[in-house]
mmCIF file as gemmi writes it, N, C-alpha and C atoms, coordinates in Angstrom:
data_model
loop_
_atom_site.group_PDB
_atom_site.id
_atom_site.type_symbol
_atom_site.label_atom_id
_atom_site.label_alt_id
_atom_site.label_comp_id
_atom_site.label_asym_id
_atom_site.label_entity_id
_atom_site.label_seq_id
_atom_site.pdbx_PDB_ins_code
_atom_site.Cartn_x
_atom_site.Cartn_y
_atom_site.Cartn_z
_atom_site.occupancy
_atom_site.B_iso_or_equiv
_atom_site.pdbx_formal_charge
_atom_site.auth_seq_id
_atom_site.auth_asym_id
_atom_site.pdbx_PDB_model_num
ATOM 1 N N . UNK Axp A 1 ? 0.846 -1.178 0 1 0 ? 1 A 1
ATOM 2 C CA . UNK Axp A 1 ? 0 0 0 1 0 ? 1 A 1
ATOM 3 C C . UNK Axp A 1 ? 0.889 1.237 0 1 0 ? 1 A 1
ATOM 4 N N . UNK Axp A 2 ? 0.226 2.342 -0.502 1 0 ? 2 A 1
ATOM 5 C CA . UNK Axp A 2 ? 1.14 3.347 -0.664 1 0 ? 2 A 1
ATOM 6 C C . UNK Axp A 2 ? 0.985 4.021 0.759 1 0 ? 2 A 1
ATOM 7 N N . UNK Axp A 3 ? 1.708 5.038 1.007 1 0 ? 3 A 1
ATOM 8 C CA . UNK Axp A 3 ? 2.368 5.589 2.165 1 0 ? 3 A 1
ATOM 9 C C . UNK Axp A 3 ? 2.605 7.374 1.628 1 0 ? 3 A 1
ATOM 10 N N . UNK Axp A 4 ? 1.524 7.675 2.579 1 0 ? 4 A 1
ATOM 11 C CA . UNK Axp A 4 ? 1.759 9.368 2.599 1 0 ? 4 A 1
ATOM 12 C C . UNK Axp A 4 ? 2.3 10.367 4.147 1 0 ? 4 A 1
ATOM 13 N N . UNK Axp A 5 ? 3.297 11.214 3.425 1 0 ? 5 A 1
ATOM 14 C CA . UNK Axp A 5 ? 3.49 12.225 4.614 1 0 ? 5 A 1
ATOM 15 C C . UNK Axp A 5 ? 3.016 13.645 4.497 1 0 ? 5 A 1
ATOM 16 N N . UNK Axp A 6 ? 2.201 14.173 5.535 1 0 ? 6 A 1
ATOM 17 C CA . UNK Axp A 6 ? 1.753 14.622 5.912 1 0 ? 6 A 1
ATOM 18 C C . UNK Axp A 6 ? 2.548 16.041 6.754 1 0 ? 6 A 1
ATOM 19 N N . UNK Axp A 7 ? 2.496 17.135 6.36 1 0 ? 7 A 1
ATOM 20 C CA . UNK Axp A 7 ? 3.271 18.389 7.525 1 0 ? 7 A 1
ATOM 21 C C . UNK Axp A 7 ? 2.907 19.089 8.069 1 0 ? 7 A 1
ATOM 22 N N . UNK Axp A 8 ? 1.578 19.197 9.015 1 0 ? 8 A 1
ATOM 23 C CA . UNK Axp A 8 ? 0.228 19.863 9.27 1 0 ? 8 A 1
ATOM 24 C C . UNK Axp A 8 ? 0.706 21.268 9.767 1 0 ? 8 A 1
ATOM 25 N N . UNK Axp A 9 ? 0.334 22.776 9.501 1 0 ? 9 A 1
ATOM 26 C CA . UNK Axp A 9 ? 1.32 23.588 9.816 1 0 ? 9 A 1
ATOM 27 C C . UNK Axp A 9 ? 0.829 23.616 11.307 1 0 ? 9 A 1
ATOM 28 N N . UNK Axp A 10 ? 0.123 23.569 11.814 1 0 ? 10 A 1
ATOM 29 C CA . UNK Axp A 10 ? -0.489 24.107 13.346 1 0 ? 10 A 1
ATOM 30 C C . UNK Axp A 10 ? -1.168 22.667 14.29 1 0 ? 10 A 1
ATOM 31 N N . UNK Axp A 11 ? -1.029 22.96 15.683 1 0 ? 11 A 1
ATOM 32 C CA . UNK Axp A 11 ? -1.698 21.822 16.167 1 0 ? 11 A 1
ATOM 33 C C . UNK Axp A 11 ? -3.464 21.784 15.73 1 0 ? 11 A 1
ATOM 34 N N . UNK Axp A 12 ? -3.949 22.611 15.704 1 0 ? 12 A 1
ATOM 35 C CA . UNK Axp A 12 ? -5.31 22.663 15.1 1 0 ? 12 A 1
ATOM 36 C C . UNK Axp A 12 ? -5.249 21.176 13.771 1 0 ? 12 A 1
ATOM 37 N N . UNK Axp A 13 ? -4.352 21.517 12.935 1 0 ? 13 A 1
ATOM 38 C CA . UNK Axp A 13 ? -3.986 20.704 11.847 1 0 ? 13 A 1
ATOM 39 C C . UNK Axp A 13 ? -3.714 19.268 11.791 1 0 ? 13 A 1
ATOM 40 N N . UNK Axp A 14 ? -2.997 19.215 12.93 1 0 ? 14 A 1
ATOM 41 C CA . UNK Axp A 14 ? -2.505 18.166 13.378 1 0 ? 14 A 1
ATOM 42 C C . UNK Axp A 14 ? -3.808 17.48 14.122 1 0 ? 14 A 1
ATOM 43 N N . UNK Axp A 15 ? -4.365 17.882 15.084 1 0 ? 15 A 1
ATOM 44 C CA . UNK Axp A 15 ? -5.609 17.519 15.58 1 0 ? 15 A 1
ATOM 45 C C . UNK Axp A 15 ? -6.429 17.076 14.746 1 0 ? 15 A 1
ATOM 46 N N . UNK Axp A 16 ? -7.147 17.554 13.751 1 0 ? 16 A 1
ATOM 47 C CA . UNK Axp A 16 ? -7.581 17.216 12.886 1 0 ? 16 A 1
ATOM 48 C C . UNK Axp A 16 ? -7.247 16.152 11.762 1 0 ? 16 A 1
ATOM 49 N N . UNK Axp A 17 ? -6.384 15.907 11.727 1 0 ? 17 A 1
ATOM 50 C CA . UNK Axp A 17 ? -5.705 14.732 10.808 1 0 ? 17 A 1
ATOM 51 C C . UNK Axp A 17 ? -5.908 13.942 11.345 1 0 ? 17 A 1
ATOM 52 N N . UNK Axp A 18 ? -5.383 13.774 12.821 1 0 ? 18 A 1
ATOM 53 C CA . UNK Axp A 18 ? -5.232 12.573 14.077 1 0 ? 18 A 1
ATOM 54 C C . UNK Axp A 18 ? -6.396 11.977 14.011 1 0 ? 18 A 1
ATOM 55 N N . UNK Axp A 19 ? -7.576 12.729 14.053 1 0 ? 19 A 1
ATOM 56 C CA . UNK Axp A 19 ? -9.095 12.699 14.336 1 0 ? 19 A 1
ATOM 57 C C . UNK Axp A 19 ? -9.893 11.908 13.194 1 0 ? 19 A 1
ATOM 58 N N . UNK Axp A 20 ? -9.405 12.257 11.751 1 0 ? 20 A 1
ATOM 59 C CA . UNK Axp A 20 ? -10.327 12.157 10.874 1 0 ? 20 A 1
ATOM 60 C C . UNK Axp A 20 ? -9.585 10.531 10.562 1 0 ? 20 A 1
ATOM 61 N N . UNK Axp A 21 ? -8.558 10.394 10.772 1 0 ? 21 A 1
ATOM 62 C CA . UNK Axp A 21 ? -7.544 8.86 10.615 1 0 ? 21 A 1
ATOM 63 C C . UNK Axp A 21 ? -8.12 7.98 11.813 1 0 ? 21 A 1
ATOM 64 N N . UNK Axp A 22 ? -8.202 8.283 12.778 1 0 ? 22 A 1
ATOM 65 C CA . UNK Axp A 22 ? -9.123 7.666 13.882 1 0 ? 22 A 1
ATOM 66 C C . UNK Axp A 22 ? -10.379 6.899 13.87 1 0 ? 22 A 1
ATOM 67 N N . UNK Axp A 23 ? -11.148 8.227 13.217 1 0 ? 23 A 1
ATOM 68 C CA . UNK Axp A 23 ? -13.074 7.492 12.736 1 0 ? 23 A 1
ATOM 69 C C . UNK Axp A 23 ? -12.583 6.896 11.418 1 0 ? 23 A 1
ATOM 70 N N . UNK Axp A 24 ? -11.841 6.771 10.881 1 0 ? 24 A 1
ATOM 71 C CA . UNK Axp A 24 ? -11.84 5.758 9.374 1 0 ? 24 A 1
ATOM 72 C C . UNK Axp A 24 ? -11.089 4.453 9.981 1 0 ? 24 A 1
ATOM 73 N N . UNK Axp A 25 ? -10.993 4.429 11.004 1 0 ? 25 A 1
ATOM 74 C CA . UNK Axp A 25 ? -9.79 3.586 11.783 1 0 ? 25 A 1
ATOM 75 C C . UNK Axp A 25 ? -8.617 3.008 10.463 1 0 ? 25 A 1
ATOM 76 N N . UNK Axp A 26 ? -7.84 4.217 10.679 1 0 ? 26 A 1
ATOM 77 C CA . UNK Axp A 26 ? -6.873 3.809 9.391 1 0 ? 26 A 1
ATOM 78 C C . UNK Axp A 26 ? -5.431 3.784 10.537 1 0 ? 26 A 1
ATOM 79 N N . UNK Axp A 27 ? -4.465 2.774 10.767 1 0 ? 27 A 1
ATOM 80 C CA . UNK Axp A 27 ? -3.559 3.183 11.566 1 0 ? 27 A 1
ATOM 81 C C . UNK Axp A 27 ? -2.345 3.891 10.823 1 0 ? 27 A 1
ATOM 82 N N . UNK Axp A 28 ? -1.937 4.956 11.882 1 0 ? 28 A 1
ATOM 83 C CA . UNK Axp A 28 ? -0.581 6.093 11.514 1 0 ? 28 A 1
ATOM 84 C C . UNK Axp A 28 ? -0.223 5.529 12.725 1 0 ? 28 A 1
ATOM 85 N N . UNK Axp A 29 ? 1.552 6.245 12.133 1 0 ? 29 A 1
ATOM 86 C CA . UNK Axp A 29 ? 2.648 6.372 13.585 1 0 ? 29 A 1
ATOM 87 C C . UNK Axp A 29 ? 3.151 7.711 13.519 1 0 ? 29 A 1
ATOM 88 N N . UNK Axp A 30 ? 3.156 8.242 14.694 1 0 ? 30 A 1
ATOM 89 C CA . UNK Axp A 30 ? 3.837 9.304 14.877 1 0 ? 30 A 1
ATOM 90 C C . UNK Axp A 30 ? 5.693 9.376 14.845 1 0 ? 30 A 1
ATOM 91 N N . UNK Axp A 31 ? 5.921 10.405 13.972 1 0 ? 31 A 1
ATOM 92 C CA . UNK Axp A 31 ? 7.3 10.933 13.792 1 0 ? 31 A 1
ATOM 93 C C . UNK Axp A 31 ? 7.916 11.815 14.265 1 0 ? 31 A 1
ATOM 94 N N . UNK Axp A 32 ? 8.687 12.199 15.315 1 0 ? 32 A 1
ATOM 95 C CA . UNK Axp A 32 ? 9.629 13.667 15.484 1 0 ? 32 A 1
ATOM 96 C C . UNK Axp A 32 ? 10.238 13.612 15.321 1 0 ? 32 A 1
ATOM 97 N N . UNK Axp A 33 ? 10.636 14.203 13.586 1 0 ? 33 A 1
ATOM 98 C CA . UNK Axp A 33 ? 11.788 14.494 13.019 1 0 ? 33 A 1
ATOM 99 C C . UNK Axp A 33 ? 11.274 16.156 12.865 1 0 ? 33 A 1
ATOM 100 N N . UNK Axp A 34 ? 12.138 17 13.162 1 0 ? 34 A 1
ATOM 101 C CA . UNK Axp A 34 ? 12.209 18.347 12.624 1 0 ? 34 A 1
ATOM 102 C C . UNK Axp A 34 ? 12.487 18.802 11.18 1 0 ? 34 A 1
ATOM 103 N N . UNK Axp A 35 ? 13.241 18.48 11.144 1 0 ? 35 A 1
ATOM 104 C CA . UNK Axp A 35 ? 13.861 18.347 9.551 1 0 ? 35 A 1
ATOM 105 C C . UNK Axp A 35 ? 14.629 17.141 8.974 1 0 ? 35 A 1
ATOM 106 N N . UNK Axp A 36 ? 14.621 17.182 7.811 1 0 ? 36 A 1
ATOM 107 C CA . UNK Axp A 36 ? 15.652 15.952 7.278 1 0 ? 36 A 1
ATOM 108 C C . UNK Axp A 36 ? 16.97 16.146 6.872 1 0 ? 36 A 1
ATOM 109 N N . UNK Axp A 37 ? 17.42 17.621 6.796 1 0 ? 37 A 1
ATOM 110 C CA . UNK Axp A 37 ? 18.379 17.932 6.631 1 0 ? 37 A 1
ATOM 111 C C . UNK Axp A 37 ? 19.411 17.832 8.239 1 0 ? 37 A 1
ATOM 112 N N . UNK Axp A 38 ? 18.704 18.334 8.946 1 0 ? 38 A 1
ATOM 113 C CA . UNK Axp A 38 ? 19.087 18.053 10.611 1 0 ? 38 A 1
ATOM 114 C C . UNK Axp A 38 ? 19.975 16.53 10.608 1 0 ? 38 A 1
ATOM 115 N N . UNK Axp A 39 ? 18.399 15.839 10.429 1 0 ? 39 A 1
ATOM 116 C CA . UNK Axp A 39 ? 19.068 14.283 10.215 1 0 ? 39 A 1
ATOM 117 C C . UNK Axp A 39 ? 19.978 13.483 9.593 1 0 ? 39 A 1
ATOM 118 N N . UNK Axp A 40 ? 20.43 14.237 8.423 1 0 ? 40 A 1
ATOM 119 C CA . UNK Axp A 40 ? 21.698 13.75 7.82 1 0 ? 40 A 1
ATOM 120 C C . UNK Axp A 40 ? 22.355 14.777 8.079 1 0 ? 40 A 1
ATOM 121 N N . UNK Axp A 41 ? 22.643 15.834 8.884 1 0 ? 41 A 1
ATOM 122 C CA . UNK Axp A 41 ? 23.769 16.374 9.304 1 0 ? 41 A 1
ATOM 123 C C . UNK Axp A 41 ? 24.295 15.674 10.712 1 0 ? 41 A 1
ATOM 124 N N . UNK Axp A 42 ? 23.517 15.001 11.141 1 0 ? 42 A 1
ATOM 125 C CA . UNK Axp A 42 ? 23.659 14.384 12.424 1 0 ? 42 A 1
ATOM 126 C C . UNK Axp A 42 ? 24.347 13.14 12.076 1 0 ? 42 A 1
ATOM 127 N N . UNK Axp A 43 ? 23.995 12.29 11.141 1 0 ? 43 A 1
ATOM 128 C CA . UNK Axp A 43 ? 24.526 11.077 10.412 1 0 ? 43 A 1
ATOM 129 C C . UNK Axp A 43 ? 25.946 11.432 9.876 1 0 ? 43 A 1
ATOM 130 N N . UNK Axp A 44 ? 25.826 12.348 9.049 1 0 ? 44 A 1
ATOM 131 C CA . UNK Axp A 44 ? 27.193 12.226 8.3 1 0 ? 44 A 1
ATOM 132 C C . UNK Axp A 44 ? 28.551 12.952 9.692 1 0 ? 44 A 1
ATOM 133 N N . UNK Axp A 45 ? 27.76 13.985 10.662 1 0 ? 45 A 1
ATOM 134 C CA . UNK Axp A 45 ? 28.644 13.835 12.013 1 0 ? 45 A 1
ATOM 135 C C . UNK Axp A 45 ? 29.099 12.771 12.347 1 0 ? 45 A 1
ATOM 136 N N . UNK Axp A 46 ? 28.054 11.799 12.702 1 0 ? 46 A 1
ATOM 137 C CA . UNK Axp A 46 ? 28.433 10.73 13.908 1 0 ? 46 A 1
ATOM 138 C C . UNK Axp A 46 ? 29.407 9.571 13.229 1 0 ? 46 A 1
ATOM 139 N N . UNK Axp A 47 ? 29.084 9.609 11.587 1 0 ? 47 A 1
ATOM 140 C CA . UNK Axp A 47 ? 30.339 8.941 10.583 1 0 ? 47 A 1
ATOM 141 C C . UNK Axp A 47 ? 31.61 9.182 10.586 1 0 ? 47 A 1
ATOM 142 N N . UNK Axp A 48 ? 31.647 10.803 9.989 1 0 ? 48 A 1
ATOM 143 C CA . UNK Axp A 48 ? 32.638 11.244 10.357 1 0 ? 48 A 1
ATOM 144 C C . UNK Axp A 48 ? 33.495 11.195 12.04 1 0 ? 48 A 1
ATOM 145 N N . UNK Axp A 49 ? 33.187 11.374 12.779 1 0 ? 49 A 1
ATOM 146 C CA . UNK Axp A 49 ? 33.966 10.933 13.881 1 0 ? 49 A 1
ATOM 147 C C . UNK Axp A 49 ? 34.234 9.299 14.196 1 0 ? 49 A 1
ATOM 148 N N . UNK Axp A 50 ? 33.442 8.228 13.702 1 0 ? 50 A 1
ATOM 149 C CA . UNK Axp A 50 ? 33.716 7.15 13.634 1 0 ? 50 A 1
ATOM 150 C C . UNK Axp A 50 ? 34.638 6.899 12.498 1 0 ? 50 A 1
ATOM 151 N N . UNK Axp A 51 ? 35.134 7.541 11.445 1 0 ? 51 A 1
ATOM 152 C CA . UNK Axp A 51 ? 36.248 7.476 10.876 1 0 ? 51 A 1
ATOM 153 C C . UNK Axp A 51 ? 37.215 7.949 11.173 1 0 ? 51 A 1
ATOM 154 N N . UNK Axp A 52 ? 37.188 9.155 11.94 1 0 ? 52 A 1
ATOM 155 C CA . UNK Axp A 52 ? 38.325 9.862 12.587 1 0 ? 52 A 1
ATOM 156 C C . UNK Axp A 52 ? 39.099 9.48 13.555 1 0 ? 52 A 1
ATOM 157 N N . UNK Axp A 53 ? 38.763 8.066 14.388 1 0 ? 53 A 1
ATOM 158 C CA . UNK Axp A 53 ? 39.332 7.583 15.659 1 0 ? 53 A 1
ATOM 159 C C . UNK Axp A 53 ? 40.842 6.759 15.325 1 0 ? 53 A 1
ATOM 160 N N . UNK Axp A 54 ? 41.839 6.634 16.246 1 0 ? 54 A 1
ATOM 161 C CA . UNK Axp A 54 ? 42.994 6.475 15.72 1 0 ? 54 A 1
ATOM 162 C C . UNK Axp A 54 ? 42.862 5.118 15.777 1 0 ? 54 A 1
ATOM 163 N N . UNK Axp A 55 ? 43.582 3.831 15.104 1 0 ? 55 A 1
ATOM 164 C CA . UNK Axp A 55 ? 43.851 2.739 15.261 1 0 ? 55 A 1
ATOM 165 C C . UNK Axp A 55 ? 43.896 2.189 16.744 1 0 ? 55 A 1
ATOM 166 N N . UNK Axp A 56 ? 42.899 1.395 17.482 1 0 ? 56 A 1
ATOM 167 C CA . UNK Axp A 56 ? 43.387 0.315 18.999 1 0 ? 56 A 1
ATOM 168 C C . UNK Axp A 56 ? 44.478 -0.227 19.105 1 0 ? 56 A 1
ATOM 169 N N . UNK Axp A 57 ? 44.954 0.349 20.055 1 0 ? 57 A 1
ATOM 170 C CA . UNK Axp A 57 ? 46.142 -0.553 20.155 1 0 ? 57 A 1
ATOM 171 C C . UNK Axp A 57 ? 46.003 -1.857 20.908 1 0 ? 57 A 1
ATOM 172 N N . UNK Axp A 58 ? 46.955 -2.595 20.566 1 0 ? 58 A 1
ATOM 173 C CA . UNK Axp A 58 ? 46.567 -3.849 21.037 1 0 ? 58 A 1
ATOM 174 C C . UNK Axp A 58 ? 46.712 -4.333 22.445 1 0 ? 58 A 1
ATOM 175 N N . UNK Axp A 59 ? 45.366 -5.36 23.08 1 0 ? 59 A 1
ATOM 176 C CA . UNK Axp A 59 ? 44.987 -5.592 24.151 1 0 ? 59 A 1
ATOM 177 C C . UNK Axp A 59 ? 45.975 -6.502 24.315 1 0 ? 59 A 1
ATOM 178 N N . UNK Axp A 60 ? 46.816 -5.702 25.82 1 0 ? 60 A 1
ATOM 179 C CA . UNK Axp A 60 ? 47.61 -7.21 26.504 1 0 ? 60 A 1
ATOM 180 C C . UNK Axp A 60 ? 46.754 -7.991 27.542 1 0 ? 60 A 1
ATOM 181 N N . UNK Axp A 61 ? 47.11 -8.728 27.786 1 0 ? 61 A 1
ATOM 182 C CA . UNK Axp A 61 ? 46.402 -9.72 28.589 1 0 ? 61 A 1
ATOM 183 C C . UNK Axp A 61 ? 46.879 -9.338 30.287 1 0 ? 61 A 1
ATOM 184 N N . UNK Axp A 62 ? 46.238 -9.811 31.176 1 0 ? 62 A 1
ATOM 185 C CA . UNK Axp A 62 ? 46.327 -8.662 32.423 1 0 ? 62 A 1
ATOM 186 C C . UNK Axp A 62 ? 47.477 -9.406 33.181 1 0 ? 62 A 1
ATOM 187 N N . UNK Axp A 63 ? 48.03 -8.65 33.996 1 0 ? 63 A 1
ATOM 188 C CA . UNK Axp A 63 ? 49.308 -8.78 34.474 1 0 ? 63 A 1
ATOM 189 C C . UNK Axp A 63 ? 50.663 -9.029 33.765 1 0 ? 63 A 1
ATOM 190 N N . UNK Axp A 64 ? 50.508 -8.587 32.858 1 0 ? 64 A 1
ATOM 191 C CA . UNK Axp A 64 ? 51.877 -8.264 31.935 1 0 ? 64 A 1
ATOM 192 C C . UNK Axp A 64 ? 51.854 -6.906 32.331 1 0 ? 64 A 1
């Protein structure tokens, strides 16, 4: 089935969507994403520093 998103500008909007998906009993999930640009600036961060870490050095075994 196809799959629509929705960006309601106001809670009025939002209320109303919630409401009218409810009496058709159609099920939604709620999302808090702000933006999507946010979200891949956050991704390509948390990459970038997982590439940036220096080589482990190697584990001695304890009491050496």
């Amino acid at each position: 089935m196809e799959s629509i998103i929705v960006h309601p500008k106001n809670a009025m909007e939002l209320s109303a969507l919630k409401g009218v998906l409810k009496e058709m009993n159609i099920k939604f999930e709620k999302a808090h994403v702000k933006s999507s640009y946010n979200g891949q600036k956050v991704v390509k961060k948390a990459s970038d520093n997982k590439n940036a870490r220096p080589a482990s050095k190697p584990s001695k075994p304890k009491g050496e």
